[in-house]
N, C-alpha and C positions, 0 to 999 in steps of 0.2 A: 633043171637046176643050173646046167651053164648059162643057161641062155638069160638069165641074172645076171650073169657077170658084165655085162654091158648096159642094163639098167642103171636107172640113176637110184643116188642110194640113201634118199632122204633127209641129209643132212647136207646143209650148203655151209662153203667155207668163205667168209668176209675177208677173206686177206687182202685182197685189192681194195676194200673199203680203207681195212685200219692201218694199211701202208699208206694209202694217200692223204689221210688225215692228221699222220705222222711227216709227211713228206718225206718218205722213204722210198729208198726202189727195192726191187727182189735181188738186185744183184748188192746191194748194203744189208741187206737180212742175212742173205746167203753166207756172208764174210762173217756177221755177228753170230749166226750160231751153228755156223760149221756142216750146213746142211744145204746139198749142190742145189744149183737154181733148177735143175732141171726138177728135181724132186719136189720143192717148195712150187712151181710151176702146175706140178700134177695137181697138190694140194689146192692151188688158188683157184684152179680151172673145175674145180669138183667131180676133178677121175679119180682121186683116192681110194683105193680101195680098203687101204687101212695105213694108221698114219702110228710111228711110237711114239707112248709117252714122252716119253725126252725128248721127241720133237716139239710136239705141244708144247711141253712147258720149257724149253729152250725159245721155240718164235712168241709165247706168251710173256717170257720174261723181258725179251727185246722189245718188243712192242708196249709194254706194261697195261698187259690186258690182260682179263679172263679169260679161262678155255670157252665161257659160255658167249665170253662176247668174239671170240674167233670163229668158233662152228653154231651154228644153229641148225632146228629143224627147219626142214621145207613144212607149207601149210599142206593141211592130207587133201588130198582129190578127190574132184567130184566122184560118186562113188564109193568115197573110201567109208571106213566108220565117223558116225558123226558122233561128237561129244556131248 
């Protein structure tokens, strides 16, 4: 079960998409919702291992996006169950 904890965890986070299509930086996110770069950095970089609400909807509110269009899944692996 530890040895998950450094797996990747299925869900990818766009924040580097829908920063740059806002022309925003992390360090202007960071200011608007209170939430250190280093932390919103884990989140972009898809090490998150769990993110709070009020984060989400604090950087969804900045950005004027959905949570669905911040995170999404990854597509499942070969392997994995097919639909």
């Amino acid at each position: 079960m530890a040895a998950d904890d450094d797996g990747p965890t299925g869900v990818h986070c766009r924040l580097d998409e829908l920063l740059a299509a806002r022309g925003m930086t992390l360090t202007r996110l960071s200011a608007i919702v209170g939430v250190s770069q280093v932390n919103l950095s884990v989140l972009k970089n898809d090490r998150a291992r769990a993110v709070r609400y009020s984060t989400l909807v604090a950087v969804c509110r900045a950005l004027d996006c959905e949570i669905g269009d911040l995170l999404v899944l990854d597509p499942p692996t070969s392997g994995g169950a097919a639909s």
